[in-house]
C-alpha positions in Angstrom: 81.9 54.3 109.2 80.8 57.4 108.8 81.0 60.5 111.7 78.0 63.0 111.9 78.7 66.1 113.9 75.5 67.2 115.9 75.3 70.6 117.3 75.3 71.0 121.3 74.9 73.8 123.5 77.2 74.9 126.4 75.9 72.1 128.9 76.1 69.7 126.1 72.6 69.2 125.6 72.2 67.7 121.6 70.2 71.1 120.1 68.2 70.1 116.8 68.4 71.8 113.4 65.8 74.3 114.4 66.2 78.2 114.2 67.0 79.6 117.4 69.0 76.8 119.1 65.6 74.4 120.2 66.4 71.0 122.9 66.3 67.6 120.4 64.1 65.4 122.7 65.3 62.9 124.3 63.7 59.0 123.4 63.6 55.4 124.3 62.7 53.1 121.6 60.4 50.7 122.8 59.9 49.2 119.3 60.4 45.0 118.8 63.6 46.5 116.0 64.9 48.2 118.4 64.0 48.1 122.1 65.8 50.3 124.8 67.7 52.1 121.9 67.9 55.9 122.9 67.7 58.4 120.3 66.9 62.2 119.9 64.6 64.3 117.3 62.9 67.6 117.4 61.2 68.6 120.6 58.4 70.5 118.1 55.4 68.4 117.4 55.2 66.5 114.3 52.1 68.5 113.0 54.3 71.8 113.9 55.0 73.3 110.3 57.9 74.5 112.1 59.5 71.1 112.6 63.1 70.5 111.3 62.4 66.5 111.3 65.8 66.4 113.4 66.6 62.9 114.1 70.0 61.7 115.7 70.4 58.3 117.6 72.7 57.4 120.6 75.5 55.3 119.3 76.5 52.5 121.1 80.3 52.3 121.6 80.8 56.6 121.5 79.0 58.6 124.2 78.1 61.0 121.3 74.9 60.7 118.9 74.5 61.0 114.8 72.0 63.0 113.2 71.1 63.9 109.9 
């Protein structure tokens, strides 16, 4: 398995990939794939041209996430 390092502020709140040190915002998948999985991606708005496309997913057996 592979380990992604995400970046994380001094209150350990996951930050995205975003100049400027932006909040990822936090998700719950309510999808039939993947129901009640949390995950994190850019707080920006999709149509934002600004957007990093940040996306990092809570992992199950580590209290940490993986991002891209």
């Amino acid at each position: 398995m592979s380990q992604v390092f995400v970046k994380v502020d001094a209150h350990g709140n996951i930050l995205c990939n975003c100049h400027g040190g932006v909040h990822a915002a936090h998700y719950t998948s309510h999808s039939v794939k993947n129901p009640g999985r949390d995950f994190y991606r850019c707080a920006k708005s999709r149509d934002d041209p600004n957007q990093c496309n940040f996306f990092g997913r809570q992992c199950r057996r580590y209290s940490s996430c993986t991002g891209h």
